[in-house]
Every structure is written in C-alpha cells, then in structure tokens.
PDB file of N, CA, C and O in Angstrom:
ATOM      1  N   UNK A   1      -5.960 -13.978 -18.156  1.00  0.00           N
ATOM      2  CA  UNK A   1      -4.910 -13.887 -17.154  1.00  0.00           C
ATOM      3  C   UNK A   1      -5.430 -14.525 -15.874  1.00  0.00           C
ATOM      4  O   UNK A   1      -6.466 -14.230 -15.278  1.00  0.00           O
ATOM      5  N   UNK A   2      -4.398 -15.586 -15.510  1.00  0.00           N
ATOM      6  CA  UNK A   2      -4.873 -16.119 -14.117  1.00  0.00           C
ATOM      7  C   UNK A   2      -4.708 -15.327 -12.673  1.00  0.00           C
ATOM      8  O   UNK A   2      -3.613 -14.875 -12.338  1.00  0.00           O
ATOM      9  N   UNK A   3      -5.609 -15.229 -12.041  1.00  0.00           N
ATOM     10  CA  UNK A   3      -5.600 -14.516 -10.616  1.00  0.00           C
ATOM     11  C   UNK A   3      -4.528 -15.057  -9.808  1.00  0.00           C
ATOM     12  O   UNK A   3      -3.982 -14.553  -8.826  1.00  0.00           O
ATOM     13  N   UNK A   4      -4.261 -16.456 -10.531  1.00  0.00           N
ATOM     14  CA  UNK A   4      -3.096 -16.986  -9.186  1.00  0.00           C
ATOM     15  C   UNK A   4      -1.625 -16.386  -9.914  1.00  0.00           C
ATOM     16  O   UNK A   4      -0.590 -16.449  -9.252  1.00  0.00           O
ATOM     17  N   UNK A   5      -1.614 -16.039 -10.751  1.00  0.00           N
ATOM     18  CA  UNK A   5      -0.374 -15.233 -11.729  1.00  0.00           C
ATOM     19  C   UNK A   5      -0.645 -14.028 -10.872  1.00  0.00           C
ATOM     20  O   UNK A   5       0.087 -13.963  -9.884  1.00  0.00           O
ATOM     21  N   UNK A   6      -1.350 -13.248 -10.985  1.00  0.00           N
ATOM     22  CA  UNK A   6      -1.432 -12.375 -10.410  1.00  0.00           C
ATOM     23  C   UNK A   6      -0.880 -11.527  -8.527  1.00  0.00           C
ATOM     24  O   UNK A   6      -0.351 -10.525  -8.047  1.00  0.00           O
ATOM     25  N   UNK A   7      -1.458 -12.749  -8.171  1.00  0.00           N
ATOM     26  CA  UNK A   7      -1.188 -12.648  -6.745  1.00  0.00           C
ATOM     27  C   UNK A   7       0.313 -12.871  -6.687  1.00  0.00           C
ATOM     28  O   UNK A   7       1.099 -12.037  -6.237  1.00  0.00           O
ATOM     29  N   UNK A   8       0.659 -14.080  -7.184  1.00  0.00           N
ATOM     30  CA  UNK A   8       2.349 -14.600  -7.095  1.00  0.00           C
ATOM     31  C   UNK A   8       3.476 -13.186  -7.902  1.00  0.00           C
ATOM     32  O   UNK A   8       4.677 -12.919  -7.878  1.00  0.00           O
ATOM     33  N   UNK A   9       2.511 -12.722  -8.404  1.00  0.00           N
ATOM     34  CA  UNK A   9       3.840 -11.341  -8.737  1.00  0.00           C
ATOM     35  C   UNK A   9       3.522  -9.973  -8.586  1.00  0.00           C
ATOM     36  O   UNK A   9       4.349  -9.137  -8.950  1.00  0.00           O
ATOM     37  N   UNK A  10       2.041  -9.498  -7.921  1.00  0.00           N
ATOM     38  CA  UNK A  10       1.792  -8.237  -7.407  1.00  0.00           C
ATOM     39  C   UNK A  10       1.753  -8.290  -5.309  1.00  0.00           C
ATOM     40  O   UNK A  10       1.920  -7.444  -4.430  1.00  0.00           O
ATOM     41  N   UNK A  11       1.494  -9.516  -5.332  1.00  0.00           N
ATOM     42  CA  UNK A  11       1.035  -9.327  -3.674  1.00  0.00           C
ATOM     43  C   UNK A  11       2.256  -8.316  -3.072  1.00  0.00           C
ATOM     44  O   UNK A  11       1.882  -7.268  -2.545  1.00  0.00           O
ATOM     45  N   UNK A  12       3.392  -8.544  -3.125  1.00  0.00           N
ATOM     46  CA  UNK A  12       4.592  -8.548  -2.244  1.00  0.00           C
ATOM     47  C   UNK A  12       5.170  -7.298  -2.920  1.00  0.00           C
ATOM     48  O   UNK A  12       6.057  -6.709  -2.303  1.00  0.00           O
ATOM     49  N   UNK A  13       4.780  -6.819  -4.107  1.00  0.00           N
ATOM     50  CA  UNK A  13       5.679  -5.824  -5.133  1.00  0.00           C
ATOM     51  C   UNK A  13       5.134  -4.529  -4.303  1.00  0.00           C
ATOM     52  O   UNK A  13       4.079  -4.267  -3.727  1.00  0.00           O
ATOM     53  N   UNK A  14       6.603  -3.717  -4.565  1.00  0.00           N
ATOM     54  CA  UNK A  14       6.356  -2.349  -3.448  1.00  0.00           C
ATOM     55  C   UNK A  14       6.467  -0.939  -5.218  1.00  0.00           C
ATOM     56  O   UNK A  14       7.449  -0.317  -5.622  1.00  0.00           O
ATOM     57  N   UNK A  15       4.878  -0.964  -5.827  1.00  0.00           N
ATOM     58  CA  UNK A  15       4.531  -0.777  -6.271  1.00  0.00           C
ATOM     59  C   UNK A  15       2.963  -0.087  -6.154  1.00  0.00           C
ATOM     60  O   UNK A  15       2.514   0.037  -5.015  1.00  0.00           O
ATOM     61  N   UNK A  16       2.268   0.286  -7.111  1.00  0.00           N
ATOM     62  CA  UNK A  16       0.879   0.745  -7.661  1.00  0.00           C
ATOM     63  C   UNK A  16      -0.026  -0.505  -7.377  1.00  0.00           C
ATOM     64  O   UNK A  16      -0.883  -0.512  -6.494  1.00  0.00           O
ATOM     65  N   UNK A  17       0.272  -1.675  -8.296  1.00  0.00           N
ATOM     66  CA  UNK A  17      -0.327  -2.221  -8.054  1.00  0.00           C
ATOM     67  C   UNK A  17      -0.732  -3.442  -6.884  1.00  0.00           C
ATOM     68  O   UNK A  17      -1.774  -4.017  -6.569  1.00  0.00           O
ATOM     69  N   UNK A  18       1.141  -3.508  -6.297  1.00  0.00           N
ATOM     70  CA  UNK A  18       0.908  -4.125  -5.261  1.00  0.00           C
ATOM     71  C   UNK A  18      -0.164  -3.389  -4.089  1.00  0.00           C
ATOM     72  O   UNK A  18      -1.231  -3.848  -3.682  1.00  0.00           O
ATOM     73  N   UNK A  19       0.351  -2.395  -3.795  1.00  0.00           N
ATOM     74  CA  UNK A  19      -0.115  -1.381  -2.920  1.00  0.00           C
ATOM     75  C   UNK A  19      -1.887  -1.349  -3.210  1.00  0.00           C
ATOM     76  O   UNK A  19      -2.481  -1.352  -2.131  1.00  0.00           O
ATOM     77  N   UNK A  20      -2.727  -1.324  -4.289  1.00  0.00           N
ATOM     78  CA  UNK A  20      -3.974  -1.844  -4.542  1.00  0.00           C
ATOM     79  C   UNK A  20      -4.592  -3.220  -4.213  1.00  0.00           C
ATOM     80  O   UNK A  20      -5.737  -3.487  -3.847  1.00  0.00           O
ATOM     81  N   UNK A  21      -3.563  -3.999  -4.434  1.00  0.00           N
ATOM     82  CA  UNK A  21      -3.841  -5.299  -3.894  1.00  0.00           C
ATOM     83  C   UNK A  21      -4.097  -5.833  -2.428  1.00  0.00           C
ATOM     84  O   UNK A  21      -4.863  -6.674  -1.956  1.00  0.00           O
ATOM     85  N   UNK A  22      -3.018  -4.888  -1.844  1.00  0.00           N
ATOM     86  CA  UNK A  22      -2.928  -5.377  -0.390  1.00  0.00           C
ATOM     87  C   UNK A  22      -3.991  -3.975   0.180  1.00  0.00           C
ATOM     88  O   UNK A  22      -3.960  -3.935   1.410  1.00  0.00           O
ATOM     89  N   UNK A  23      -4.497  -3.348  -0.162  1.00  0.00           N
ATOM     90  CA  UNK A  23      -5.439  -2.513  -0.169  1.00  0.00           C
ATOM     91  C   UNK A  23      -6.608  -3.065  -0.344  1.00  0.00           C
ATOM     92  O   UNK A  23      -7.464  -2.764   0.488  1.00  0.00           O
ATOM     93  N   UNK A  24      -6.998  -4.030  -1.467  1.00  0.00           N
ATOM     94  CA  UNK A  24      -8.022  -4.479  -1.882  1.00  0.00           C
ATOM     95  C   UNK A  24      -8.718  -5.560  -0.826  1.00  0.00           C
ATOM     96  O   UNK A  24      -9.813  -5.705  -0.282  1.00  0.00           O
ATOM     97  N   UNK A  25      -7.523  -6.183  -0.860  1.00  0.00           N
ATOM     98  CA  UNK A  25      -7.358  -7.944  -0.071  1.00  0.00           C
ATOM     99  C   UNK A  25      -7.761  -7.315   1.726  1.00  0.00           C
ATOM    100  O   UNK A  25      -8.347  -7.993   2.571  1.00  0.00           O
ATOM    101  N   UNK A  26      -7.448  -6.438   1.848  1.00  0.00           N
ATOM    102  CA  UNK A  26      -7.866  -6.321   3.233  1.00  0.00           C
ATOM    103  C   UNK A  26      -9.213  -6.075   3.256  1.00  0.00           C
ATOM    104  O   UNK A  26      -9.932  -6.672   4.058  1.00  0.00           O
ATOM    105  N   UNK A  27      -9.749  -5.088   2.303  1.00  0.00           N
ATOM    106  CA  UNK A  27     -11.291  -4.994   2.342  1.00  0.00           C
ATOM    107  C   UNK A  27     -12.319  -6.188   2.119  1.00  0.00           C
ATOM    108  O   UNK A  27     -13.376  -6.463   2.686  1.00  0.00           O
ATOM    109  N   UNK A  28     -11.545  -6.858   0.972  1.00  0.00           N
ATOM    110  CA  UNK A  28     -12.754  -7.474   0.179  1.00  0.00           C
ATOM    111  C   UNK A  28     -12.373  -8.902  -0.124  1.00  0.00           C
ATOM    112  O   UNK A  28     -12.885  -9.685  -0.924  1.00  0.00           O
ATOM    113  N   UNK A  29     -11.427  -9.049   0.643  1.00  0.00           N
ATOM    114  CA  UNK A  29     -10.707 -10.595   0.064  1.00  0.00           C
ATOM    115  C   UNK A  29      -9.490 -11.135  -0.620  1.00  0.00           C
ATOM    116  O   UNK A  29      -9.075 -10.280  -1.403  1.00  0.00           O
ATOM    117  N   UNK A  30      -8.780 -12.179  -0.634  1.00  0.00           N
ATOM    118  CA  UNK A  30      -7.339 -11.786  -1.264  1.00  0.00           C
ATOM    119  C   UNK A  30      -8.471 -12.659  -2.717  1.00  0.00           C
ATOM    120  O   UNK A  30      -7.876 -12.383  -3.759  1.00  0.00           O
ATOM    121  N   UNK A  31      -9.387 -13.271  -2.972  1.00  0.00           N
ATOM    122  CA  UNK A  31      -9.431 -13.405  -4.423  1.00  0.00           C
ATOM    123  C   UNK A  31      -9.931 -12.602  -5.289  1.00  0.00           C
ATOM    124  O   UNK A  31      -9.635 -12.530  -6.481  1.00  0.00           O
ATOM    125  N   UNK A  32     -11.039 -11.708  -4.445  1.00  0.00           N
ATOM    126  CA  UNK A  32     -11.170 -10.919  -5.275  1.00  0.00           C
ATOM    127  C   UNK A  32     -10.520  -9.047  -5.599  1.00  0.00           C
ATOM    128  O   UNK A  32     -10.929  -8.089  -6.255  1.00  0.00           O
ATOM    129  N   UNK A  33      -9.009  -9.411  -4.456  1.00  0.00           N
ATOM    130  CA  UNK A  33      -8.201  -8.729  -4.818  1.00  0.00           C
ATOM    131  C   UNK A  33      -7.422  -8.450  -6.137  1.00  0.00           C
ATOM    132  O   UNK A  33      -7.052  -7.477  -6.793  1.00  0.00           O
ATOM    133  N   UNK A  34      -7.351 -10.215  -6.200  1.00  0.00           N
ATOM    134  CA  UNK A  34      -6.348 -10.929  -7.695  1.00  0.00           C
ATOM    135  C   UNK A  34      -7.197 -10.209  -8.860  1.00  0.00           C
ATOM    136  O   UNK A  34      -6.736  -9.383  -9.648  1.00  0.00           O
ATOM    137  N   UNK A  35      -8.553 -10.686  -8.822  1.00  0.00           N
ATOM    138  CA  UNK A  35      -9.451 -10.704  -9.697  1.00  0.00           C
ATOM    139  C   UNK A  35      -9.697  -8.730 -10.152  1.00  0.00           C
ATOM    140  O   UNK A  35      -9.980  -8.396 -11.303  1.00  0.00           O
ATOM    141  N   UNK A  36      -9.554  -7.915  -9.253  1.00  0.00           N
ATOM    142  CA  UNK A  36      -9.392  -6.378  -9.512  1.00  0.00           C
ATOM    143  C   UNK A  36      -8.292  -5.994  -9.732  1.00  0.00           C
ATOM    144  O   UNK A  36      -8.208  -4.773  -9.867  1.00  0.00           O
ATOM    145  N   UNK A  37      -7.256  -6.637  -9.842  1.00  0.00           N
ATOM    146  CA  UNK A  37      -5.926  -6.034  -9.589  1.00  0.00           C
ATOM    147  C   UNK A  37      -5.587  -6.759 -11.524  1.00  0.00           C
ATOM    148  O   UNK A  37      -5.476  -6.092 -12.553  1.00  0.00           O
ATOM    149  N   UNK A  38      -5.531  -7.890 -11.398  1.00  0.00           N
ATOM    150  CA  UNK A  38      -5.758  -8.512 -13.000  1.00  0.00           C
ATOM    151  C   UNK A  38      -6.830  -7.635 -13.947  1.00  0.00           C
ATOM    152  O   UNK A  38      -6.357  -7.112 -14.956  1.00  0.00           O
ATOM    153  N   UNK A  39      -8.030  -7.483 -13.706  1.00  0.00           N
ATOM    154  CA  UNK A  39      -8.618  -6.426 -14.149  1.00  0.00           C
ATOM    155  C   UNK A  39      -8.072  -4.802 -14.947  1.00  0.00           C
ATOM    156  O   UNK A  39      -8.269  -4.274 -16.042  1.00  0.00           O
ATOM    157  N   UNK A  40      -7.259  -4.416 -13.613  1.00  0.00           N
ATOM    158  CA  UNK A  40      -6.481  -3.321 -14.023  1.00  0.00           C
ATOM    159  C   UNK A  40      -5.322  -3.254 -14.829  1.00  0.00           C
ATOM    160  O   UNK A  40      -4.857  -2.354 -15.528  1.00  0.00           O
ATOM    161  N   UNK A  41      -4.882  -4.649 -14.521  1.00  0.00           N
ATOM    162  CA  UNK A  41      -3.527  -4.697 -15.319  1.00  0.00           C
ATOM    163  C   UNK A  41      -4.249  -4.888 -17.209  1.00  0.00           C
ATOM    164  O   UNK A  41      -3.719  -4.501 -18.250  1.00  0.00           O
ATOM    165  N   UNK A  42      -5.340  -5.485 -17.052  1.00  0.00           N
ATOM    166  CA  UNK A  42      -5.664  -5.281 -18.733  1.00  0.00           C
ATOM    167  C   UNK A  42      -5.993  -3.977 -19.128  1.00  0.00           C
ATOM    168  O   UNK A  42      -5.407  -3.442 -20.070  1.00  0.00           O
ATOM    169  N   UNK A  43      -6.840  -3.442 -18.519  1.00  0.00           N
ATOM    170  CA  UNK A  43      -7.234  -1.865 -18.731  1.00  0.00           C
ATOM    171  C   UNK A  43      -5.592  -1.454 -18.906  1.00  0.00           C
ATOM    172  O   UNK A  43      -5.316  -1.634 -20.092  1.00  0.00           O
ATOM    173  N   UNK A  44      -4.917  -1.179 -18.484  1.00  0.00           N
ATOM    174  CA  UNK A  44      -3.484  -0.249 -18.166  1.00  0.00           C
ATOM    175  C   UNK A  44      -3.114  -1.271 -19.459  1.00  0.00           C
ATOM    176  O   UNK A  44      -2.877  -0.466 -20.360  1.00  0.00           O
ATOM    177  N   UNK A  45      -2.989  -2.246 -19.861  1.00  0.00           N
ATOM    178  CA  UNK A  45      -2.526  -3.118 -21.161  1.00  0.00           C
ATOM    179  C   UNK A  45      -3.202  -2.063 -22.205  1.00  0.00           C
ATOM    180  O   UNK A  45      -2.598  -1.040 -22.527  1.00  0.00           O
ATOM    181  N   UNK A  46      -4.815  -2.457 -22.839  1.00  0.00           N
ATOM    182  CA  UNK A  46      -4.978  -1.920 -23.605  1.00  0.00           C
ATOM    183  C   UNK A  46      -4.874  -0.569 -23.639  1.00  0.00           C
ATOM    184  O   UNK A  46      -5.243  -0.273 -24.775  1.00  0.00           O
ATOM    185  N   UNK A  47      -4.533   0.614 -22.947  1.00  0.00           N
ATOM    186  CA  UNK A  47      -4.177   2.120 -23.122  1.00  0.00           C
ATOM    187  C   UNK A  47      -3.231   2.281 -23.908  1.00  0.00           C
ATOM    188  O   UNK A  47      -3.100   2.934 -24.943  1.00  0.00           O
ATOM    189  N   UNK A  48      -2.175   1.225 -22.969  1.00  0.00           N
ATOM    190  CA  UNK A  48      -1.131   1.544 -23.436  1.00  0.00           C
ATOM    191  C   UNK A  48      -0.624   1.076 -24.660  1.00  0.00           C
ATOM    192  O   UNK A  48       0.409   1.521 -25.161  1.00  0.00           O
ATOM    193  N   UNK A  49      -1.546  -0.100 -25.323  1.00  0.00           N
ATOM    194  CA  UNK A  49      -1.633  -0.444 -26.972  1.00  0.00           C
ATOM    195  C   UNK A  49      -2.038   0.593 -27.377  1.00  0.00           C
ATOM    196  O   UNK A  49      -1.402   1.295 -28.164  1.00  0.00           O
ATOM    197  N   UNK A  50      -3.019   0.841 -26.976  1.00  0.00           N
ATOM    198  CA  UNK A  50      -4.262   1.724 -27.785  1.00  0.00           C
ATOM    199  C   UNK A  50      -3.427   3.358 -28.219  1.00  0.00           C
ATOM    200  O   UNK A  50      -3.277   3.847 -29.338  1.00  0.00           O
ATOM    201  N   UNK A  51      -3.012   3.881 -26.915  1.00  0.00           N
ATOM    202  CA  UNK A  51      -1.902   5.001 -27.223  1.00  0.00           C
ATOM    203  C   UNK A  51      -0.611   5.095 -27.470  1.00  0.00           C
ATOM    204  O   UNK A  51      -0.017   6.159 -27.643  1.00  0.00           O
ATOM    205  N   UNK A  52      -0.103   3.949 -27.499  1.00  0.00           N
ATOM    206  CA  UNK A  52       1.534   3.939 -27.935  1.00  0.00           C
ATOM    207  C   UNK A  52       2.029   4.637 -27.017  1.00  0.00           C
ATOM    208  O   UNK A  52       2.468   5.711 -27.428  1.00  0.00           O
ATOM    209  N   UNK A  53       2.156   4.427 -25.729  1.00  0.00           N
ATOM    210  CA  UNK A  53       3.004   5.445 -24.050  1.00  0.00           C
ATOM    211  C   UNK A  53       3.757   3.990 -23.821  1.00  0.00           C
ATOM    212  O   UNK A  53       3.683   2.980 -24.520  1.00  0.00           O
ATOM    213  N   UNK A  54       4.392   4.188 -22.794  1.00  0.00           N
ATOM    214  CA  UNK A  54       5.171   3.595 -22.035  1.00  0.00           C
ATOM    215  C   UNK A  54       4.378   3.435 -20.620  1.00  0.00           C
ATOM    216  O   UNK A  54       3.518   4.305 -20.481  1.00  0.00           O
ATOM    217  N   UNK A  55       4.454   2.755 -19.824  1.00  0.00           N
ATOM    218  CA  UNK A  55       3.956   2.559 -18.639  1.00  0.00           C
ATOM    219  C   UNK A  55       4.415   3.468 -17.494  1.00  0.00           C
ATOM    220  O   UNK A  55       5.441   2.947 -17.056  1.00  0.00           O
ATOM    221  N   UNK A  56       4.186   4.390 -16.922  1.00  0.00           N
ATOM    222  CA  UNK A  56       4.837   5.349 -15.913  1.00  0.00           C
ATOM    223  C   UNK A  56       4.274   4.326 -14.744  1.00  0.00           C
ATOM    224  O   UNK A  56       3.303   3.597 -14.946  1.00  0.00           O
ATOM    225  N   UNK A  57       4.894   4.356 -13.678  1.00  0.00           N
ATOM    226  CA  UNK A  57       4.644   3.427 -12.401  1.00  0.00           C
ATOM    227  C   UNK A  57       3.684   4.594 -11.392  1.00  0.00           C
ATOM    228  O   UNK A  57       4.253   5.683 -11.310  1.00  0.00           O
ATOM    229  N   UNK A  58       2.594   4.530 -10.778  1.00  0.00           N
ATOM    230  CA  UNK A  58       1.818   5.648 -10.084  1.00  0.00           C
ATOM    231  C   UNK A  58       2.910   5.737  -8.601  1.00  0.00           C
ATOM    232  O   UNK A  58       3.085   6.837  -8.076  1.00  0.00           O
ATOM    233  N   UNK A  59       3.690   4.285  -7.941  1.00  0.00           N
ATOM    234  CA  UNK A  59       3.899   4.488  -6.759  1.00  0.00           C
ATOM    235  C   UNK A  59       2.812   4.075  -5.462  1.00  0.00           C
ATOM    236  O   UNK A  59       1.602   4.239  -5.309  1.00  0.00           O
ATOM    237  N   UNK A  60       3.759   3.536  -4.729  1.00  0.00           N
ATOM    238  CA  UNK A  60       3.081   2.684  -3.943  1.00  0.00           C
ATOM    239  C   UNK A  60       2.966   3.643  -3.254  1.00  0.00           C
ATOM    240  O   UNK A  60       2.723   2.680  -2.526  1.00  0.00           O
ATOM    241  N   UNK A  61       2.865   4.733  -2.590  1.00  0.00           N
ATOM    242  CA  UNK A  61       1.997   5.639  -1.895  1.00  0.00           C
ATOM    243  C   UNK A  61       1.014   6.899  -2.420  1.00  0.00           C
ATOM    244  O   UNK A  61       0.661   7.878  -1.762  1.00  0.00           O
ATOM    245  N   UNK A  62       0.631   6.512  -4.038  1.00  0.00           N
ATOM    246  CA  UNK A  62      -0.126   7.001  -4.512  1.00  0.00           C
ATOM    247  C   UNK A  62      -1.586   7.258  -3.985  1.00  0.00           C
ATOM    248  O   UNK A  62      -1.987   8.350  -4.388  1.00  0.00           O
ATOM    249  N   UNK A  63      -2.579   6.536  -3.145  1.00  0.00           N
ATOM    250  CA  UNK A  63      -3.605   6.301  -2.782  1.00  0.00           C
ATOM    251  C   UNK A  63      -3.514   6.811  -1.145  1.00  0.00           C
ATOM    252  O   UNK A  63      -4.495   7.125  -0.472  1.00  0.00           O
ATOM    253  N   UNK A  64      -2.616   6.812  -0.849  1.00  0.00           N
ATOM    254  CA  UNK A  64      -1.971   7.728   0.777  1.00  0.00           C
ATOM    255  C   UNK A  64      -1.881   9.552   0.325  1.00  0.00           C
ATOM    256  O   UNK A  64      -2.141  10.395   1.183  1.00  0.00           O
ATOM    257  N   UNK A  65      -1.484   9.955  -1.109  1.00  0.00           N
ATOM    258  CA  UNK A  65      -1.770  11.000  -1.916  1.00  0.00           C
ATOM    259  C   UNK A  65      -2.537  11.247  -1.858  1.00  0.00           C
ATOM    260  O   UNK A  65      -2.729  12.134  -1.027  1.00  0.00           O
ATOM    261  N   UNK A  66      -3.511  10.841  -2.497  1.00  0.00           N
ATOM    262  CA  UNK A  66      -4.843  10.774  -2.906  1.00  0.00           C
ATOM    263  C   UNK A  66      -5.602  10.965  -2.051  1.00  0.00           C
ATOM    264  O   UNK A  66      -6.234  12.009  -2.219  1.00  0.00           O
ATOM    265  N   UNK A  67      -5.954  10.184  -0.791  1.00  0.00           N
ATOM    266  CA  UNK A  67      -6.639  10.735   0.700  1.00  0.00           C
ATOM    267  C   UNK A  67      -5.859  11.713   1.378  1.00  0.00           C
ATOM    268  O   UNK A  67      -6.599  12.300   2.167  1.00  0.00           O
ATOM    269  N   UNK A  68      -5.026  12.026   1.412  1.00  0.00           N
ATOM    270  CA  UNK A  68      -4.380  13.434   1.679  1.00  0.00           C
ATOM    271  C   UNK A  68      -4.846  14.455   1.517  1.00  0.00           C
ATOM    272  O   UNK A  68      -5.127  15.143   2.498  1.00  0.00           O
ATOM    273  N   UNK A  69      -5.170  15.056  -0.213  1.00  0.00           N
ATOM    274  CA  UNK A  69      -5.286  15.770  -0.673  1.00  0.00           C
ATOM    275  C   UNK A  69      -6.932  15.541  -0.640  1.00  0.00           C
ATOM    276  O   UNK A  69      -7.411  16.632  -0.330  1.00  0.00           O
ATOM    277  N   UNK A  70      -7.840  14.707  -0.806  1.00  0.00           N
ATOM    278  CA  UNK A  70      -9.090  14.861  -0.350  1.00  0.00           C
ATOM    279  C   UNK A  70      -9.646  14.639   0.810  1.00  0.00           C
ATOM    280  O   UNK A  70     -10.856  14.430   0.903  1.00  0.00           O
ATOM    281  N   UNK A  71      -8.777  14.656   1.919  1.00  0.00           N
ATOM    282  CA  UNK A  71      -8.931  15.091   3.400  1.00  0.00           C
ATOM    283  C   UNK A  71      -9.012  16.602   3.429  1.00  0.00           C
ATOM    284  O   UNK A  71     -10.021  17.272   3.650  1.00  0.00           O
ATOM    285  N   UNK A  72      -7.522  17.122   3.116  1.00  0.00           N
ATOM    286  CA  UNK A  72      -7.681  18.691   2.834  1.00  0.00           C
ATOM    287  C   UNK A  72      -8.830  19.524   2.515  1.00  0.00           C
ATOM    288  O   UNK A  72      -9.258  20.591   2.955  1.00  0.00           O
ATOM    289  N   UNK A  73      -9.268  18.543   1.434  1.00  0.00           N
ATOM    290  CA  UNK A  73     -10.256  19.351   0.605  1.00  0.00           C
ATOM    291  C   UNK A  73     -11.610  19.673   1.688  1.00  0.00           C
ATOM    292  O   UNK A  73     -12.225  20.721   1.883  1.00  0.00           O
ATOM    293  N   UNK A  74     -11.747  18.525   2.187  1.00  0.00           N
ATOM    294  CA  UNK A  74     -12.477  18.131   2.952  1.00  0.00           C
ATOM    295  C   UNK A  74     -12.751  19.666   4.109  1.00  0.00           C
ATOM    296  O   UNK A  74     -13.711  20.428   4.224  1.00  0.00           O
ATOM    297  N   UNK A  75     -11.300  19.597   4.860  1.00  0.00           N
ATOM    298  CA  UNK A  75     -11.422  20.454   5.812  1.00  0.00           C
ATOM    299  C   UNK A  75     -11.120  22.128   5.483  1.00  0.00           C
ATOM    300  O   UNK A  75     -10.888  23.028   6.291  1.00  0.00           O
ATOM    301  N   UNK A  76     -11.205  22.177   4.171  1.00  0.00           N
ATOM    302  CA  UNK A  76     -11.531  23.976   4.163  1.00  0.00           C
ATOM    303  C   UNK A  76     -12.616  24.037   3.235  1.00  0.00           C
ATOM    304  O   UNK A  76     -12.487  24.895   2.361  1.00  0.00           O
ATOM    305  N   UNK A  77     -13.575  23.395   3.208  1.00  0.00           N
ATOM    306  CA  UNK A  77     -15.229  23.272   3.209  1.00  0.00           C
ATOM    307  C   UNK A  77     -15.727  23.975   4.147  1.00  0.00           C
ATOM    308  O   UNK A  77     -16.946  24.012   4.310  1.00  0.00           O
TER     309      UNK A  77
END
C-alpha cells in the first residue's frame, strides 16, 4: 500500500484514522504519518480477515477519550 494512497484518503477524513494521522503528522512528520497510519490500516485488514468482524469505526475523538480517562487516573493517585 502506497503512503501517497494513504494520505490522499485519510489526511482530511473526520475519522480514527484520520484523527491519528493528523496526530501523527504533527509529531513526527506528514511521511511518516502515511507510513503509521498505512501500517495500521493492514493490522486492522488482517484481524478483520483473520476474525470474520466487520470494521466498527473507533471515532475521531477516541484518543481525546483516552487522555481523559488517563488524566483522571492520574489525579486520584
């Protein structure tokens, strides 16, 4: 899978994986955003061969969740 496939149909998507991308790309670069974000999309491919599921979408404020709830955690330590 090409990284430039990648970018041209996750950058802008108000999604999981867009939302990783433009997450990624700010830290570490927009190529090797493509290049983690393509990554994931094979992992999430073979599961979902491998187990016969359907793809559930996580949501583009999944990772805004996620530090939420381990901020919390954080502060009744």
């Amino acid at each position: 899978m090409s990284p430039d496939i990648v970018v041209c149909t996750v950058a802008a998507s108000k999604n999981f994986l867009g939302s990783m991308y433009r997450r990624t790309a700010a830290r570490k670069g927009k190529k090797q955003a493509a290049v983690n974000v393509a990554h994931v999309i094979l992992r999430i491919t073979f599961f979902l061969l491998t187990r016969k599921e359907m793809y559930v979408d996580l949501g583009e404020d999944y990772y805004d969740k996620q530090e939420a709830t381990d901020y919390c955690k954080v502060c009744r330590s």
